[in-house]
Phi, psi and omega in degrees: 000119175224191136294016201289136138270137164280092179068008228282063127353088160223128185245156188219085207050275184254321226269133176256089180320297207227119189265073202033076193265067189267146190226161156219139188221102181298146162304173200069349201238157173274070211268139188257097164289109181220148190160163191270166179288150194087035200227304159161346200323295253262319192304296143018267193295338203265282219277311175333287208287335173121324264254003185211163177248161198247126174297352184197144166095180196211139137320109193219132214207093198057036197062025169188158216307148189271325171314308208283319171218134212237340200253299170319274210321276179297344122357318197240004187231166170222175170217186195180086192231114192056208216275142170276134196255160140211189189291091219286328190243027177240151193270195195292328208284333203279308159005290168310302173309333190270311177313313202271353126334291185307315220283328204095026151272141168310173180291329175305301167328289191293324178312310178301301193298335186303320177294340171256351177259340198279312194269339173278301184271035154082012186265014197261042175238000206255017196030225157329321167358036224300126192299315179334327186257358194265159199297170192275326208262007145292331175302313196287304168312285163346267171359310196257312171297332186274322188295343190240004150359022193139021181056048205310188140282302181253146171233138168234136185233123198242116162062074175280357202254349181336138139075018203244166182250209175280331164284325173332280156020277198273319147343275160302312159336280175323292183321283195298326151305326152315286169341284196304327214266286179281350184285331181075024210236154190265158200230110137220125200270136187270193156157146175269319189262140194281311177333306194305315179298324236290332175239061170251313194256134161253016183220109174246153173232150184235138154253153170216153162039051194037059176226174181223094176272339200244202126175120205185146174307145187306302194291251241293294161077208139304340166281312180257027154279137092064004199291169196236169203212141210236139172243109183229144157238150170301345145233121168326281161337278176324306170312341202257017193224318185290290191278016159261025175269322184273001168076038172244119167295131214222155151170132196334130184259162196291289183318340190095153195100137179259155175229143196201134178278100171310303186084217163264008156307143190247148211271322161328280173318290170333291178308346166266352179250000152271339177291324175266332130347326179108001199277152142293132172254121191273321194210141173193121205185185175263156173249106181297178189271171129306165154293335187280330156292305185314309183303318150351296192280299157333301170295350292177301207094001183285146177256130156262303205216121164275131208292038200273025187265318194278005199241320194300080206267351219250070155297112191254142214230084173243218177262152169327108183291345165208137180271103226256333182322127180261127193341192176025043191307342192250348159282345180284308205302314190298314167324289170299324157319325171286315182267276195310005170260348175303359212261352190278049210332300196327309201319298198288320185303309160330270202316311198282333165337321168301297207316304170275348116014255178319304218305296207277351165307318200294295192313312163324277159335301170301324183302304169299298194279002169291283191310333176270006165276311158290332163283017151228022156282299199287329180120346184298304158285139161285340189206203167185180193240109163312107181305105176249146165355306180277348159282358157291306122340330195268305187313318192288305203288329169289355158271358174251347206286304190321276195328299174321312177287340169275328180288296198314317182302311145321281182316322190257352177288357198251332205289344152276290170308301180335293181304320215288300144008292178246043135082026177286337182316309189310315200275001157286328197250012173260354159316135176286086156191178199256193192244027136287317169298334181277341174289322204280318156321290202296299184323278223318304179283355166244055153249278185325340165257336166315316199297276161357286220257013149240019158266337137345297177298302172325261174330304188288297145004246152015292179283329160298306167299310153319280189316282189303303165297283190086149207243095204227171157311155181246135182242172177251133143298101176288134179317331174245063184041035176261158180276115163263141157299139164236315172229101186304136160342309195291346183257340195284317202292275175333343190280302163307308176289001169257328118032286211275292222256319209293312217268017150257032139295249164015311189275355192289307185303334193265304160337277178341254182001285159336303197283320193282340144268355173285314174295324220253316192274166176248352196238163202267298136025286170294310162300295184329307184302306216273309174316302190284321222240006131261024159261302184259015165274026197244291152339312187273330211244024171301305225277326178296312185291304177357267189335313181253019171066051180222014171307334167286159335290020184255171178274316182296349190278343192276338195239137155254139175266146181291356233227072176033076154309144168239001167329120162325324174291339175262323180314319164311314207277303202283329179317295176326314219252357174087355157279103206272346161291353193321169173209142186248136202261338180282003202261004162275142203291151192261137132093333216037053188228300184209164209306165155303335201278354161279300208294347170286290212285342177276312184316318181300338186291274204289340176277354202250330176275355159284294181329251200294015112343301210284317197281334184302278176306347177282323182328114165292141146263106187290000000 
């Protein structure tokens, strides 16, 4: 049972990141990923974790494939890659929670575990706190606490000590042993600085230039370097003179003492011949190399060790031997999706923002038709049109539908570029499930607030025009107060409820859209901009597809617009109002299964939520 890379092959146009790279990390072990930046380490860990692909080669995680089964693999790994993002207006505990939920712990569950990582890397004083304010090396803890989430095996952690000070340091250090000794959890750590590994890990691998030239227990090594032999005397000067008469390459150490390459010099013999000199020997012994020599000489082309532990390919690849992933992976996603965008005061604000839109049509309306009642009081009209409940409606919802779809449409650009933006993605998709299942949760979950806030918008509509109006015949009002009929209820009410029901297919599309800009863009800012200005670049080319008679296939043809609605909803709207040549241009069945102004807006749904499926998965994630 390990950890392996295989062969592991990744280019980043001509530059070849990862040369056939193989690594193994044993249970147990602390493994010292060591090298200068830029080396592959960070790529390395990134194609380990899914969060990147390998162009060759394979992930092989307890004995089967990662590819193959990407929900086991991460089930069984945790992480830590650069700077750790979370959710900036939740303190660490709630952080913890919405993650170890997304992992498949119950809400108890993850509350206890949120209490023990808190207490394990030290952060479980900081209460309430909203991670937005915390320190970098708390950002860091944090950090370390979400990679070990559900007790993985393996944690791979890349440069953990970044930006931390010297008690930080030491601090993590102290911390990563823990992890190994009580956690039972296997380590593997990145680092630039050498120093920082050399008595933390009991396994290293050096990368140089996207190669893995070494990989061997530290103490072997470190052992079959080379040593080198540290010399003090009461005077130096003398010292530095004697063994370059004997032809020992020599050179000052910082502390005082010379360090000196021996060679086939025998050490004895040295030591009688500064003794015999007059010299005092204060100090004489071997000096082991460091890691920053090993690495060195390695970079260098010199061999210590033939790296051939890390070649050893003759792997049997079979199914997970237990399955630790927890079921229903695209209901874990929706969840976490929902408390986290709620966790935003803006979100509920935003949403609700159509709704009183409408609020104020309706009132606008109440307004109108008190003047236009005095004014055929007064003798000023010969008539007027009785305002009733379903023109008011109609009027309301086309003054919140526009407004909605551009907000939903916002709103879903962000649920990927956002996270990606403040580095929360990574921490989803290091989670078990796949990033089809992770598009189909984020969808999922804004169809559910699509649903939410325009049966909000609906219902308030509805209900506000009832109160005020009432769903009565629509009459024309004559100067000396009689009612003429123009359109009975009974006929308006079906109308209304397809009204009502038609335009969330449409709003579905403007979500898709969104969402599928969101997928396209990498900043969050630039998704946003590319969302609204594909709602309303949709809306500007009506008039050209008119002309050539393909305007039902635009989406925007579905919703009403200042732009020649053609919406079910002004067809309605005009019903209400008694205009009886009205025509609805959308109303044939697609397929004879369902109407056009549904089934186009759901194709658009569903063509923008493939699209971006297809775009998730090809995705590097930083």
């Amino acid at each position: 049972m390990a950890l392996q890379l295989l062969s592991v092959t990744r280019r980043f146009g001509e530059q070849l990141a990862l040369d056939s790279v193989s690594i193994h990390v044993r249970p147990g072990d602390c493994y010292g990923f060591i090298g200068h930046n830029g080396a592959g380490k960070t790529t390395a860990m990134r194609i380990a974790l899914g969060l990147s692909a390998p162009d060759s080669g394979r992930v092989i995680v307890d004995g089967f494939d990662a590819a193959r089964h990407p929900r086991e693999a991460r089930a069984r790994m945790g992480g830590l890659i650069e700077t750790p993002g979370f959710q900036p207006t939740l303190d660490a505990s709630a952080n913890l929670v919405l993650l170890a939920r997304l992992q498949g712990l119950t809400s108890a569950d993850a509350k206890a575990e949120s209490k023990r990582l808190l207490e394990l890397v030290g952060l479980a004083h900081t209460g309430p706190k909203p991670v937005q304010v915390f320190s970098q090396g708390m950002r860091q803890r944090l950090g370390i606490a979400q990679a070990l989430i559900g007790r993985p095996a393996y944690v791979l952690l890349d440069e953990p000590t970044n930006g931390l000070d010297p008690q930080g340091i030491a601090e993590m250090r102290a911390m990563l042993r823990r992890i190994v000794r009580d956690e039972g959890t296997s380590v593997l750590v990145s680092s630039h600085q050498l120093h920082e590994l050399a008595d933390l890990c009991n396994r290293v691998g050096v990368m140089h230039r996207g190669k893995l030239v070494v990989e061997a227990e530290t103490r072997e090594l470190l052992a079959a370097a080379p040593g080198r032999f540290e010399l003090a005397t009461n005077d130096d000067r003398r010292a530095a003179e004697l063994v370059r008469e004997l032809g020992i390459p020599s050179q000052p150490l910082p502390a005082g003492g010379l360090e000196l390459d021996l060679g086939a010099q025998a050490p004895g013999e040295l030591a009688r011949r500064v003794i015999g000199a007059g010299l005092e020997l204060v100090r004489f012994g071997a000096r082991p190399p460091s890691l920053e020599e090993i690495y060195l000489r390695y970079a260098r082309g010199e061999t210590i060790l033939a790296p051939t532990a890390a070649k050893q390919e003759n792997v049997t690849v079979g199914a997970p031997s237990e399955r630790r992933a927890a079921p229903r992976p695209v209901l874990r996603v929706v969840r976490y999706e929902l408390a986290r965008i709620h966790s935003r005061w803006t979100t509920p604000v935003l949403l609700v923002l159509p709704t009183l839109a409408a609020a104020g049509a309706v009132l606008m309306e109440k307004s109108r038709a008190a003047s236009e009642a005095a004014r055929v009081a007064a003798g000023e009209l010969a008539s007027a049109t009785a305002i009733t409940g379903f023109g008011t409606t109609a009027k309301a919802l086309g003054t919140g539908l526009p407004l909605l779809a551009i907000v939903l449409a916002g709103l879903a650009s962000q649920q990927i570029a956002g996270e990606l933006a403040r580095g929360t993605l990574r921490n989803v998709l290091l989670r078990p499930q796949t990033r089809v299942e992770t598009v189909a949760g984020k969808l999922v979950a804004g169809l559910v607030l699509t649903l939410g806030s325009y049966a909000l918008l609906a219902a308030v509509s509805i209900g506000l025009s009832g109160a005020f109006f009432g769903f009565k015949d629509l009459v024309e009002i004559l100067p000396n107060g009689e009612a003429f009929p123009l359109v009975p209820a009974s006929e308006l009410w079906p109308e209304l409820r397809r009204a009502t029901l038609v335009p969330l297919a449409a709003l579905a599309g403007f979500f898709s859209l969104g969402f599928f800009a969101g997928s396209l863009a990498r900043a969050a800012a630039s998704a946003l901009g590319l969302a609204v200005g594909l709602a309303f670049g949709l809306d500007l080319v009506r008039g050209l597809a008119r002309g050539l008679g393909g305007e039902g296939a635009l989406l925007s043809a579905y919703l009403p617009t200042p732009l020649g609605d053609t919406s079910y909803l002004q067809f309605f709207s005009d019903r209400a109002q008694g205009i009886s040549n009205s025509v609805f241009q959308h109303g044939e069945l697609l397929a004879g299964i369902l109407p056009q102004d549904v089934a186009v807006p759901l194709l658009w749904a569903c063509a923008a939520a493939v699209l971006s499926a297809l775009l998730l998965v090809r995705r590097a994630v930083p």
